[in-house]
ZAMARGU-4260 file (C-alpha; in steps of 0.2 Angstrom, whole numbers, plus 5000, padded with zeros to 4 digits):
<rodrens>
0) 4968/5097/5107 | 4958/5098/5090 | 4973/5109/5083 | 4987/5097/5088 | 4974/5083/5082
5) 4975/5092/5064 | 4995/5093/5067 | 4996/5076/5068 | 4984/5069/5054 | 4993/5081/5041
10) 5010/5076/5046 | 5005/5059/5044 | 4998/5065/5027 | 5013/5071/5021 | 5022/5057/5028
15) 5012/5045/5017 | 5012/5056/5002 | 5031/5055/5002 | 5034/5038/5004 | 5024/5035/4989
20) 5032/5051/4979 | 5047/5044/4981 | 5042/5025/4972 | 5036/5037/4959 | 5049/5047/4957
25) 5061/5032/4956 | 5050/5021/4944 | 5057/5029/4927 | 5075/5033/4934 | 5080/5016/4948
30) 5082/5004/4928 | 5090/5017/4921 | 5103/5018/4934 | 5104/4999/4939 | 5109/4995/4919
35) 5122/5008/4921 | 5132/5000/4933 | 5132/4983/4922 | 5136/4991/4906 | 5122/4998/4901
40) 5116/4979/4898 | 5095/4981/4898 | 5094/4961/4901 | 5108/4960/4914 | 5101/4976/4922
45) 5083/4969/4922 | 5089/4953/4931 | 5098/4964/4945 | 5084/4978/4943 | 5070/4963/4951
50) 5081/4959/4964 | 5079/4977/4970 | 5062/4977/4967 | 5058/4960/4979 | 5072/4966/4993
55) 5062/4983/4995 | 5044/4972/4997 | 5055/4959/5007 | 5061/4973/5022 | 5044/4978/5020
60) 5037/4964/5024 | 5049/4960/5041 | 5051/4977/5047 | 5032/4983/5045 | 5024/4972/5061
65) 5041/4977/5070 | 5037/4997/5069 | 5018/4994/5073 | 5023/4984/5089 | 5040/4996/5093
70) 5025/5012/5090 | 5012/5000/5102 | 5025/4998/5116 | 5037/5017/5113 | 5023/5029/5104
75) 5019/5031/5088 | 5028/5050/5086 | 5047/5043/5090 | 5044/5029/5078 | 5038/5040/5065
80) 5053/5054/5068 | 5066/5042/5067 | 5060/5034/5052 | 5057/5049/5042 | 5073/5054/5047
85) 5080/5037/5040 | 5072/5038/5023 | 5078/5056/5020 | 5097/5050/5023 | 5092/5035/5010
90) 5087/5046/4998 | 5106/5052/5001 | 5113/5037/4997 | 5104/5031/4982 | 5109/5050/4976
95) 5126/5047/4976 | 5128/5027/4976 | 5144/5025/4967 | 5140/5006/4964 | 5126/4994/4964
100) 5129/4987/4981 | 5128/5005/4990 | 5112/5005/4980 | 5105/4990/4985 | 5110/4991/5001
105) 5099/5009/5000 | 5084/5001/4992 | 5084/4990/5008 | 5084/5001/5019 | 5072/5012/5010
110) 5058/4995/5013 | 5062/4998/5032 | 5061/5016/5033 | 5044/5015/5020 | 5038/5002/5033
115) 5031/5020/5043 | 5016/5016/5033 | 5010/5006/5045 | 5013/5018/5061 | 5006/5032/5051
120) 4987/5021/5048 | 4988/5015/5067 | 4992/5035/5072 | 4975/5038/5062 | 4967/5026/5072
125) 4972/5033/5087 | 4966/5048/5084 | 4950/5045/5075 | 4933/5041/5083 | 4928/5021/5078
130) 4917/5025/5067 | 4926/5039/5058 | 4941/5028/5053 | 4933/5024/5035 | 4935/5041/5030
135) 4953/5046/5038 | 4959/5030/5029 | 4953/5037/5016 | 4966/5050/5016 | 4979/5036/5013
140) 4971/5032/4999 | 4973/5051/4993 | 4991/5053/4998 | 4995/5038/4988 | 4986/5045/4972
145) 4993/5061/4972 | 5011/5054/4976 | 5007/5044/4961 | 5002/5057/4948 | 5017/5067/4955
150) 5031/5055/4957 | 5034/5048/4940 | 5031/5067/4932 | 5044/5073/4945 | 5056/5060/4942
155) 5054/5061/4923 | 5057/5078/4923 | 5072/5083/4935 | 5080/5065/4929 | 5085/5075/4912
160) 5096/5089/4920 | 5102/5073/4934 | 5097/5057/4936 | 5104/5062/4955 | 5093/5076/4955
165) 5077/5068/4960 | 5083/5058/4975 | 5092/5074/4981 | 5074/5084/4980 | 5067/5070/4988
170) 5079/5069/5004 | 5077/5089/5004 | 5057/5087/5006 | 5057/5072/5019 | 5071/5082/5030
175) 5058/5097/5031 | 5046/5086/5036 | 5056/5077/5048 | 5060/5096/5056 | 5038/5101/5055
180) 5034/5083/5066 | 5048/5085/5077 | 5040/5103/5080 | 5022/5099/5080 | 5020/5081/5080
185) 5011/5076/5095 | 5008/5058/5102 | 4992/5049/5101 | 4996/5035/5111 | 4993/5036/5129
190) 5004/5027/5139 | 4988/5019/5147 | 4984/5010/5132 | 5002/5004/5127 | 5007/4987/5128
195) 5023/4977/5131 | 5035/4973/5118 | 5031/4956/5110 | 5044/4948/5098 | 5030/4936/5095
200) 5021/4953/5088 | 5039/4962/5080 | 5038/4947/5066 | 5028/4947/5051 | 5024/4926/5055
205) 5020/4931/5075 | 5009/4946/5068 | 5000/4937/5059 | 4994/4926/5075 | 4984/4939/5077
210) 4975/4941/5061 | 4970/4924/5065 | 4965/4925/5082 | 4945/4926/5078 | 4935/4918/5065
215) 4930/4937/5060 | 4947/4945/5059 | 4952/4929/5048 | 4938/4930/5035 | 4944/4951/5036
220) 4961/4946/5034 | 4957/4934/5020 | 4946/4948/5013 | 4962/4959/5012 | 4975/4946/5004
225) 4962/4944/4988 | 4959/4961/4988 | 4977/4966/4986 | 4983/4948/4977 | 4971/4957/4964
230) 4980/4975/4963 | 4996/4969/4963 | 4993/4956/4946 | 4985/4973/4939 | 5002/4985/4942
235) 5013/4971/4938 | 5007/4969/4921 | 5000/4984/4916 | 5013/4993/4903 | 5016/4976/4898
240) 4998/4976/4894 | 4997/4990/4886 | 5010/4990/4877 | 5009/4973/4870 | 4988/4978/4865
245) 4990/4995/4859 | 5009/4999/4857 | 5010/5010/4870 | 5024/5023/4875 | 5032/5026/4889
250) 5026/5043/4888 | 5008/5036/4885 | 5009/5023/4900 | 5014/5037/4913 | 5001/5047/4906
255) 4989/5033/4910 | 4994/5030/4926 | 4991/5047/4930 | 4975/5047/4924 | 4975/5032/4941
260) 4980/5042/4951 | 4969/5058/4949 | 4955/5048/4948 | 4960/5040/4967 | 4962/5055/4973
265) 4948/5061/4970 | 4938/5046/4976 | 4948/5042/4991 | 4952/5061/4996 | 4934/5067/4995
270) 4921/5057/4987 | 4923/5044/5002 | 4920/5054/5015 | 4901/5055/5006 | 4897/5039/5000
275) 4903/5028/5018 | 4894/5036/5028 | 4878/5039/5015 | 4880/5018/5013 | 4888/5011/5027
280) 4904/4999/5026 | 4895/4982/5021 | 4888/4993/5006 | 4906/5003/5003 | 4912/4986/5001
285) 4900/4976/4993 | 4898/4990/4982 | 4918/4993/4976 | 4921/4976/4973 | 4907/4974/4962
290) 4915/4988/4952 | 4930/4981/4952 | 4925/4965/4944 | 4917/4973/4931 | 4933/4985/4926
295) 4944/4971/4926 | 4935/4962/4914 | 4931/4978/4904 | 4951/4981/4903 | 4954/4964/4898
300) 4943/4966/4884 | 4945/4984/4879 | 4944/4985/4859 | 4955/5002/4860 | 4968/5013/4869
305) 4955/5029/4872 | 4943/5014/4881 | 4955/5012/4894 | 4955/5030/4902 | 4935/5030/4901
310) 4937/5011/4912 | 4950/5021/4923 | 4934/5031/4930 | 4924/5019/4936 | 4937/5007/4943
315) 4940/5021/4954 | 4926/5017/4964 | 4935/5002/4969 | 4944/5013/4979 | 4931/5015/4993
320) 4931/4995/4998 | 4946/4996/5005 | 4945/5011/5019 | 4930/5003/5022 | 4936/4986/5026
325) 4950/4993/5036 | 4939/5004/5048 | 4928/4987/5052 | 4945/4977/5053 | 4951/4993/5067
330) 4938/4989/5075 | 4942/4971/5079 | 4955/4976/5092 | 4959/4987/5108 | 4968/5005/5106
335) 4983/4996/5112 | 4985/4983/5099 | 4981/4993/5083 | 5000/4996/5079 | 5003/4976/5080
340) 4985/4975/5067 | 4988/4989/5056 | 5010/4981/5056 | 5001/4962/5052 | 4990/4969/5037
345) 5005/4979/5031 | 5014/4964/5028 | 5000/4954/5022 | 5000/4966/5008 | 5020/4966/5007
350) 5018/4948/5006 | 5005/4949/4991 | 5019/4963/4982 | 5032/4948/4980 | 5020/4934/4976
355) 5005/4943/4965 | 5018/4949/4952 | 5027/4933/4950 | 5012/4926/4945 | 5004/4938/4935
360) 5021/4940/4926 | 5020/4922/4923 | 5005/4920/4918 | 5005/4935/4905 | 5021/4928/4895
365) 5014/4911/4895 | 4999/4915/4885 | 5007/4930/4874 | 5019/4918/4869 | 5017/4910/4853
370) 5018/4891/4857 | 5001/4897/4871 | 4986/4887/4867 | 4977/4903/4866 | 4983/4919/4864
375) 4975/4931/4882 | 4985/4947/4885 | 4973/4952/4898 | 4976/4936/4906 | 4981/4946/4923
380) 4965/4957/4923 | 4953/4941/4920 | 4961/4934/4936 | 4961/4949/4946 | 4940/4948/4944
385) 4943/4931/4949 | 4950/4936/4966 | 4940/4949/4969 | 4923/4938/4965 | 4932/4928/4979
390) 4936/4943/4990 | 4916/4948/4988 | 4908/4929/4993 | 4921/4929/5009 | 4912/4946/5011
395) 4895/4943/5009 | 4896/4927/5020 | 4906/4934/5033 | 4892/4946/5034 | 4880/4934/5033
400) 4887/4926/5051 | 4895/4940/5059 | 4884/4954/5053 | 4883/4960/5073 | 4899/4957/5078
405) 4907/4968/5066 | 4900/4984/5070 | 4906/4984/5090 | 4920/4992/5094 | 4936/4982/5104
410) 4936/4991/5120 | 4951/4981/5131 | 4965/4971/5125 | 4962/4953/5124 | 4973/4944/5138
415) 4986/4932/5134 | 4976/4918/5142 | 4959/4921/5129 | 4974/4923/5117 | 4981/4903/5118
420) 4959/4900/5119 | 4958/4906/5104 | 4971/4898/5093 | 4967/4880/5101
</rodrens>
């Protein structure tokens, strides 16, 4: 049992890691290509190039509570296979797209296939003790770092024999994984705690019924929008941060967002697994967003380009809030909904990818532009501390009131009856 246990965790693992290498490897080479099909035109291409951009976030966001509650009802391992299998065949397709439909058509269903997110953190809770689920959704966080340090690298490389090459090595990798789970993958669900199909559950405004359904799941929920509305104005903005400030290159940025990335790896892939169960969640938490505030005002101000790597190091320790959170919010629910919970938070946090860059976008070229009232480039930092000082006082206060409450497990589902109680 241990052994298939460790099966399972690592095909999840590298499941993760290679949703997030492929975004990487597509970030320097997906503008590249879009402008080539219209001419080679940056500012036509960079019109088309969003729309790709928000139609990946968009299936994400409608196709993540769908998976969860397909994984909830079916099991989490066919879900997992057939979406692997699906995001191998997209890689295909974006390989060899001879126009820009077939290529948005791929980035679409590259947002479904990448919804596997979402059955992948609800295997982890399956197979993970309540109180252990901190630490293994830590791992996440590690799979994302390193797919991050790698992906852009990858892609920056291979892209100058082929900008084809890249999505053909990506395909190659997520077939072989595809083969290793359908050997070893085992299922983590028993049927005992699977639940009925719910369309009410399969879309992203019926999941989030369920985030809403207790006054602590709420405040958790509320906890997690800020949190991410935070990281998303961050990533948005920051090469045009950086490159507005200190003149940045290309070369320079993907060297900075490596720098990210090792540094999350490190925390979330090992340093976590000492510091949450030394301080508890409510201290994890408190703790990493207190950080965070401080960094993101640090980067706003920082006087120099050599500042921002020494900043990069301790805004790492924002990384532990988030596992933390998401084992109390696990919690929360019986074994038998945590593909409809972990499939309502993914889209939550799809939801804040389309809306937290349109408005830190907006809000950095209104006050770089010359006619601004005052000229603040690190506008989007200075509100990501905003949000975050919000995320930490719903915290506090939610500990405050429910300090109790949120360290028992859910044992049974709640019954549709308790359900309807709940949202009168």
């Amino acid at each position: 049992m241990k052994n298939t246990r460790k099966a399972g965790v690592l095909f999840i693992f590298i499941t993760l890691f290679l949703d997030i290498l492929g975004i990487g490897l597509i970030v320097p080479l997906l503008p590249e290509l879009v402008t080539h099909f219209f001419g080679n035109s940056i500012s036509e291409g960079a019109r088309y190039y969003g729309i790709l951009l928000v139609s990946y976030s968009l299936m994400q966001f409608f196709f993540a509570p769908f998976l969860g509650a397909l994984s909830d009802r079916f099991g989490r391992r066919p879900v997992l296979l057939i979406s692997s299998l699906g995001s191998a065949v997209d890689y295909l397709v974006m390989a060899f797209a001879p126009n820009y439909i077939w290529l948005l058509a791929a980035r679409m269903v590259s947002g479904i296939t990448g919804a596997n997110i979402t059955v992948g953190t609800a295997y982890l809770a399956d197979v993970t003790p309540p109180e252990k689920r901190a630490q293994s959704f830590g791992l996440l966080g590690a799979a994302f770092g390193l797919g991050f340090i790698l992906g852009p690298a990858m892609g920056g490389l291979l892209g100058q024999t082929s900008l084809s090459l890249p999505f053909l090595v990506a395909a190659g990798l997520t077939l072989l994984n595809f083969l290793y789970g359908l050997l070893i993958l085992p299922e983590s669900l028993v049927p005992e705690h699977r639940s009925v199909f719910e369309w009410k559950k399969a879309n992203p405004l019926g999941a989030f019924k369920l985030l809403t359904r207790t006054p602590v799941l709420l405040n958790l929920s509320l906890i997690y929008l800020l949190a991410n509305l935070a990281q998303r104005s961050i990533e948005s903005t920051w090469v045009l941060f950086t490159k507005y400030r200190f003149a940045w290159t290309p070369m320079q940025n993907g060297l900075s967002l490596a720098a990210v990335g090792v540094c999350a790896a490190l925390v979330q892939g090992g340093l976590i697994r000492r510091l949450i169960p030394k301080w508890g969640e409510r201290k994890a938490i408190v703790i990493g967003t207190g950080v965070g505030i401080l960094t993101f005002l640090l980067f706003a101000w920082a006087p120099f380009g050599w500042t921002i790597y020494v900043i990069i190091v301790f805004n790492s320790l924002l990384g532990i809030a988030g596992p933390a959170a998401q084992g109390v919010v696990s919690r929360q629910v019986s074994p038998s909904e945590q593909g409809a919970l972990q499939g309502a938070l993914a889209s939550l946090g799809t939801l804040t990818r389309i809306i937290g860059p349109l408005v830190a976008t907006s809000l950095f070229g209104y006050f770089t532009d010359a006619k601004a009232p005052a000229r603040i480039d690190g506008i989007s930092f200075i509100l990501g501390a905003v949000l975050l000082t919000a995320s930490l006082f719903v915290t506090l206060n939610l500990y405050r009131k429910y300090g109790s409450e949120l360290e028992k497990p859910a044992e049974e589902p709640v019954s549709n009856q308790e359900m309807e109680s709940a949202l009168a």
